[in-house]
matplotlib code that plots the C-alpha trace (Angstrom):
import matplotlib.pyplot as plt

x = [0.0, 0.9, 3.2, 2.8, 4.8, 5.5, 7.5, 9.0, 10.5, 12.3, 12.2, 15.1, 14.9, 12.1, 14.0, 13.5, 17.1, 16.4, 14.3, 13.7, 11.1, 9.9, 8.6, 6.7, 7.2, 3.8, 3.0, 3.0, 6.8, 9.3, 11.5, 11.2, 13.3, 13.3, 10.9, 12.7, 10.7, 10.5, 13.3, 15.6, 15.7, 13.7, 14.9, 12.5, 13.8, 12.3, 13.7, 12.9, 13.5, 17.6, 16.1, 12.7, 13.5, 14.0, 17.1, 18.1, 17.2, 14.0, 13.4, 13.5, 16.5, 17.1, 20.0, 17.6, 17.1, 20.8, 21.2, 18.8, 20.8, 24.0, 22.9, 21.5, 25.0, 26.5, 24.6, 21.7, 18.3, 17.1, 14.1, 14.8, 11.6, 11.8, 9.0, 10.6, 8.7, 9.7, 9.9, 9.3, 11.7, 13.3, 9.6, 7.6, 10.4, 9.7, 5.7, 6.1, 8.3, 6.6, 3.2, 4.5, 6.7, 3.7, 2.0, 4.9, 8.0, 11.0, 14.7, 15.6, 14.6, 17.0, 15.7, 18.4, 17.9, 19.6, 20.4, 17.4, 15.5, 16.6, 13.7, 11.3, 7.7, 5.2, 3.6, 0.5, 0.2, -2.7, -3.5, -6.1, -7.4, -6.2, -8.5, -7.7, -8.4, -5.3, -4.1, -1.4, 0.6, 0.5, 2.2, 0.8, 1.2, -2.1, -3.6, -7.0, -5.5, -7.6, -5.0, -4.7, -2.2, 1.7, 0.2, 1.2, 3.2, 3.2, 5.0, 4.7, 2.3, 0.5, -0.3, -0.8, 0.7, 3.9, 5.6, 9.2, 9.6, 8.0, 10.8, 13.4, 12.4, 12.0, 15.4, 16.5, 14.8, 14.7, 12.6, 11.0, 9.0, 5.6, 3.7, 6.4, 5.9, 2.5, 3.1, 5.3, 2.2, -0.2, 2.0, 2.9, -0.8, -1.4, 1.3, 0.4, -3.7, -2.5, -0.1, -0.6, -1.1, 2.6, 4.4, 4.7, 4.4, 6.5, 9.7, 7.5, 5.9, 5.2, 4.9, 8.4, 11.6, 14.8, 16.8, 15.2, 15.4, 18.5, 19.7, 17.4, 18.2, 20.7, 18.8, 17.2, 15.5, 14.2, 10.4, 10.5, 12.4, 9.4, 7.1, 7.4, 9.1, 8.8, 8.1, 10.4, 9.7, 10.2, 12.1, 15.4, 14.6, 12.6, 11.6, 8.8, 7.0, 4.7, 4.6, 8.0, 8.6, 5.2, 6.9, 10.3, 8.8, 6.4, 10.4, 12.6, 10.1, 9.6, 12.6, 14.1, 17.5, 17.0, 19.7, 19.9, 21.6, 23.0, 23.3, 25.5, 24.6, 26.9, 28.5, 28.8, 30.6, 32.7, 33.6, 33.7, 31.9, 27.9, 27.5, 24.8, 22.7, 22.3, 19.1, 19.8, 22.8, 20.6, 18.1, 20.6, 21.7, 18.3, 17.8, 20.3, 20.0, 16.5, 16.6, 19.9, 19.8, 23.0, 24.4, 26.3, 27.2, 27.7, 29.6, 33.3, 36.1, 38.5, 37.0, 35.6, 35.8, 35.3, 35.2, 31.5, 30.3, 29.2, 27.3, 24.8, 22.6, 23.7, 23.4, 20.3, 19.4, 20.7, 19.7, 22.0, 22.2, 22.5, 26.1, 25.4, 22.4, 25.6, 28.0, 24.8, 24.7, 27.9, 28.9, 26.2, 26.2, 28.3, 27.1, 23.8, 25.2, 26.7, 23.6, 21.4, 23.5]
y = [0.0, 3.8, 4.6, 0.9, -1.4, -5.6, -7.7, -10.2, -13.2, -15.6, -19.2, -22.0, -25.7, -24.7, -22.1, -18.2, -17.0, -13.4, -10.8, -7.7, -4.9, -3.1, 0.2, 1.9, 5.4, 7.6, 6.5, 2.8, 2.4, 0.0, 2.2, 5.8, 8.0, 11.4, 14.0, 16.5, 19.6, 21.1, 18.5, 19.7, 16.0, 12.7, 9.2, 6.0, 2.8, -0.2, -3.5, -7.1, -8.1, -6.5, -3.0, -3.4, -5.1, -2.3, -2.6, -1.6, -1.3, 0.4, -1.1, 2.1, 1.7, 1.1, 1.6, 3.7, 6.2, 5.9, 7.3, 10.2, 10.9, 10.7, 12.8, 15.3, 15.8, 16.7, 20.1, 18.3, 18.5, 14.8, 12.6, 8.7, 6.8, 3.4, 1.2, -1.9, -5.1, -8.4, -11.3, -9.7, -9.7, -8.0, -8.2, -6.8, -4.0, -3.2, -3.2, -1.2, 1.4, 2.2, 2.6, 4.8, 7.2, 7.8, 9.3, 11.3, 12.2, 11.2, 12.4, 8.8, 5.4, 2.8, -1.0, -2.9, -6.6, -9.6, -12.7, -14.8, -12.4, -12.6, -15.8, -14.5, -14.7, -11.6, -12.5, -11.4, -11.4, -11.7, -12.9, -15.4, -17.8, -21.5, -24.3, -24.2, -20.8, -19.2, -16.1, -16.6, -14.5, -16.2, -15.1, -16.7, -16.8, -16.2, -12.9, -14.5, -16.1, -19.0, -21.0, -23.3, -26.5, -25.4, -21.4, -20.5, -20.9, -19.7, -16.8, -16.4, -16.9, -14.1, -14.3, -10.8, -12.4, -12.3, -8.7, -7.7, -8.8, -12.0, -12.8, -11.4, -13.5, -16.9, -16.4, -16.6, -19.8, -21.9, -24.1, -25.1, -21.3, -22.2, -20.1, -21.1, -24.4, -23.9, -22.4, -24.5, -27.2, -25.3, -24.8, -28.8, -29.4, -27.1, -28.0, -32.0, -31.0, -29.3, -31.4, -31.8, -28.1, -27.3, -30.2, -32.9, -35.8, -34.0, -36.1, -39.1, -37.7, -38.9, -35.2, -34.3, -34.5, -33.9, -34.3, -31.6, -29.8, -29.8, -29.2, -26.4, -24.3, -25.6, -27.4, -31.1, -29.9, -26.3, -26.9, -28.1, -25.2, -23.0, -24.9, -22.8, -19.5, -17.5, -19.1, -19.0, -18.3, -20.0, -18.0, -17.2, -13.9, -10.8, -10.3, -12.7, -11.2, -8.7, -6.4, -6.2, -4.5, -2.2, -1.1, -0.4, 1.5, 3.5, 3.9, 4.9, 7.8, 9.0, 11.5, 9.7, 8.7, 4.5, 3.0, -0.8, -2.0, -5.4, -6.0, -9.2, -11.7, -13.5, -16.4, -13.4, -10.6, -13.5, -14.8, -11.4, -12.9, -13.8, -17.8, -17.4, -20.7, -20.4, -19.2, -16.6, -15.3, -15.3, -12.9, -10.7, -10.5, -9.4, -7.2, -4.8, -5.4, -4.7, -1.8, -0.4, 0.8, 1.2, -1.1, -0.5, -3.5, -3.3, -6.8, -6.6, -7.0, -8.4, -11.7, -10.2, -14.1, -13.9, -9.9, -9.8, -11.6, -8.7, -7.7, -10.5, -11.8, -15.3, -17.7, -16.9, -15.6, -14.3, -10.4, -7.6, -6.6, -2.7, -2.5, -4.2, -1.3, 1.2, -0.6, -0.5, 3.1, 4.4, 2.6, 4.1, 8.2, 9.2, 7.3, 8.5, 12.1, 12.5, 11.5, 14.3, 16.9]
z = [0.0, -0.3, 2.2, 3.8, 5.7, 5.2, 7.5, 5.3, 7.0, 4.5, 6.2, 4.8, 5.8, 8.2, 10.4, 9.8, 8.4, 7.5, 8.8, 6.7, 7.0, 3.7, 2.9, 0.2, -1.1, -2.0, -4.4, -3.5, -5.2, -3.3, -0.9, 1.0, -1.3, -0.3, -2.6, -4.7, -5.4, -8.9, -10.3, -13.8, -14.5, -13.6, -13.9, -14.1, -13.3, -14.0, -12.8, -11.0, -7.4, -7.4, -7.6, -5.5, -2.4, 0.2, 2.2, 5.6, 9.3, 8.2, 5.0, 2.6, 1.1, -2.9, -4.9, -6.9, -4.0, -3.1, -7.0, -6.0, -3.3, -4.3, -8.0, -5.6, -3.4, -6.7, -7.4, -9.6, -8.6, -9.9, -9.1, -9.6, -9.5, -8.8, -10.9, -10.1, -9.0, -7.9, -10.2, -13.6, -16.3, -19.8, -21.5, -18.8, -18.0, -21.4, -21.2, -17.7, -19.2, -22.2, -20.8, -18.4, -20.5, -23.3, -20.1, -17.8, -19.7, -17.9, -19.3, -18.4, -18.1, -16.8, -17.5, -15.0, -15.6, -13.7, -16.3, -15.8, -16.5, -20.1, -20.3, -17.5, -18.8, -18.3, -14.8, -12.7, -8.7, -6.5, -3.1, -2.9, 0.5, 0.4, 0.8, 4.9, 4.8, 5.2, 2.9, 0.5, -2.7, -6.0, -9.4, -12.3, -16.2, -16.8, -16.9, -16.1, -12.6, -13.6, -11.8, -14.4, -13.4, -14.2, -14.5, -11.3, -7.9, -4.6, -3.7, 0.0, 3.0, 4.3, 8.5, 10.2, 13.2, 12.0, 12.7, 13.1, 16.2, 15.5, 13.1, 15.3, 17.9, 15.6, 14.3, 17.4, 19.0, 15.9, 14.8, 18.0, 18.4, 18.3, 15.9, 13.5, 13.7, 13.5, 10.0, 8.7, 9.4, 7.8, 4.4, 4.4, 4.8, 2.0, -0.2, -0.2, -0.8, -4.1, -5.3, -8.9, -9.3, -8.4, -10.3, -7.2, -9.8, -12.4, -12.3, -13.2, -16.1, -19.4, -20.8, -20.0, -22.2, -19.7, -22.8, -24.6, -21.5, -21.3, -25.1, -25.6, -22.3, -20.7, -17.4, -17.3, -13.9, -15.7, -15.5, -11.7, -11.0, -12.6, -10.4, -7.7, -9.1, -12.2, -15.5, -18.8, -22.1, -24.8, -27.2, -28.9, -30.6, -28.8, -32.2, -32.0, -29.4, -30.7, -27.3, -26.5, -30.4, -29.9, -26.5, -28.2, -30.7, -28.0, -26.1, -29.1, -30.0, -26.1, -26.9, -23.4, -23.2, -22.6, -20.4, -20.1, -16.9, -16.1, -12.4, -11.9, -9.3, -6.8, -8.9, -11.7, -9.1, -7.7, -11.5, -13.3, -16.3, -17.0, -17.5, -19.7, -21.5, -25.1, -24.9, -22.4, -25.0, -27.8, -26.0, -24.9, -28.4, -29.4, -27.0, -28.0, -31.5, -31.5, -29.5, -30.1, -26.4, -25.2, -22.2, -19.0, -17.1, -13.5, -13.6, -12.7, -15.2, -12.6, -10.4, -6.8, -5.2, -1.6, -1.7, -3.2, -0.2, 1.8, -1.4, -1.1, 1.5, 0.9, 2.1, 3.4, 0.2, -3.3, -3.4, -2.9, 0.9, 1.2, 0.7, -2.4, -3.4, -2.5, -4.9, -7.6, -7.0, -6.9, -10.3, -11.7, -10.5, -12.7, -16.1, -14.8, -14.3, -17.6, -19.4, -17.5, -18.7]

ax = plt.figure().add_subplot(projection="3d")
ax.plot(x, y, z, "-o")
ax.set_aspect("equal")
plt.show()
């Protein structure tokens, strides 16, 4: 909600391994970033789950707000927007960004992609009760939300019990605190009376080719994965999506400066180079030969190893911790700067 508040708690082999609070800006945007009156320049950014998962002891931190900032120390008077949500990828970036440009006219718009989102399909969210009558978040494929079988997966329970201090204090005593436990009952219940809808038979199924699986994208395992996150598309050229060329076109005549931006994760810091899949090199091909926008990658030329650690939550989990959103940021002022001028 506008201005709202969530308590995430992100539970691993049933024990609570990360607590983080999250905040939302005025207009419902991930993050508190401070308001600039009257701006010269304004900067949309539109990314996945890197740029929209507030950081910090208050949960209002993004690296876009830490660009604001830091563009604003400098003698500009900038606004950075941050349009990001969790999950999507490259083709809903692009359907995100072009709707909103043809109505506000930003100077720039940043599109700041991880790899997998190269293949990410367009996705929808919505909360719906289970059949024990507990709340949950569900993305799904479908538009519709019919929650077709292999549409959709979970993305996270919902219990209004469960503040800050909640989490703080399950972290602490493990997995024998009792309202935990009594979650972690009610998802198994859930989980085993659904089944079929989230691939629990998959491995044994007469529809699936882990050979072609595995020659066309790299991954035997790639539609159990899916199961339960995001969902991939199944293309090789941008260029055969009708919406992702309309929403090039609608970008290429904005008059905006279009930045793409390439936030590495962990194995990509610590390696200095992308491992990409051959369908996940192909799109990236496309994408910059179909939209000629230009690219800055935030990946480092030189191997990190063990020094891009503190950049990421792991092992608890794969996003950028806030010193990570600061290393975002501060590789990006002055790329950012020279393109306002």
């Amino acid at each position: 909600p506008v201005n709202g508040a969530t308590h995430m708690a992100l539970i691993r082999d049933n024990e609570v391994v990360l607590c983080q609070p999250q905040r939302s800006d005025s207009l419902g945007n991930p993050g508190r970033t401070a308001l600039v009156e009257n701006p010269e320049h304004t900067v949309f950014v539109f990314g996945d789950s890197f740029t929209a998962y507030p950081m910090g002891e208050d949960g209002d931190a993004t690296w876009p707000g830490l660009l604001q900032a830091a563009l604003n120390e400098s003698g500009k008077s900038v606004r950075v927007v941050n349009y990001s949500r969790d999950g999507i990828g490259i083709l809903q970036m692009i359907d995100l960004a072009s709707a909103t440009v043809e109505e506000e006219r930003p100077d720039l718009v940043i599109l700041a992609f991880i790899t997998r989102d190269l293949t990410r399909a367009r996705i929808w969210r919505a909360s719906r009760q289970t059949g024990l009558g507990d709340t949950e978040a569900v993305t799904s494929i479908d538009p519709e939300l019919s929650y077709a079988p292999r549409t959709f997966g979970r993305n996270s329970f919902i219990d209004q019990r469960a503040d800050h201090a909640w989490c703080e204090r399950a972290m602490a005593q493990g997995r024998d605190e009792p309202m935990l436990k009594e979650m972690l009952d009610t998802y198994a219940a859930v989980a085993r009376s659904e089944a079929d809808r989230f691939g629990g038979n998959w491995p044994w199924s007469l529809s699936t080719s882990y050979l072609y699986l595995q020659l066309r994208h790299g991954d035997p395992f790639r539609e159990l994965r899916f199961s339960s996150r995001t969902m991939g598309i199944d293309l090789l050229d941008y260029g055969g999506d009708p919406g992702f060329m309309a929403g090039i076109e609608v970008l290429q005549r904005s008059g905006a400066d279009v930045l793409l931006v390439w936030l590495p994760m962990h194995p990509e810091a610590a390696g200095g180079a992308h491992v990409l899949t051959e369908q996940e090199q192909a799109l990236a091909d496309s994408l910059l030969e179909l939209s000629g926008f230009p690219l800055f990658d935030l990946t480092p030329a030189e191997p990190l190893g063990a020094d891009a650690d503190p950049y990421y939550l792991r092992p608890a989990d794969e996003h950028p911790t806030l010193a990570g959103y600061e290393w975002f940021a501060a590789e990006l002022v002055d790329e950012v700067r020279e393109r306002l001028q």
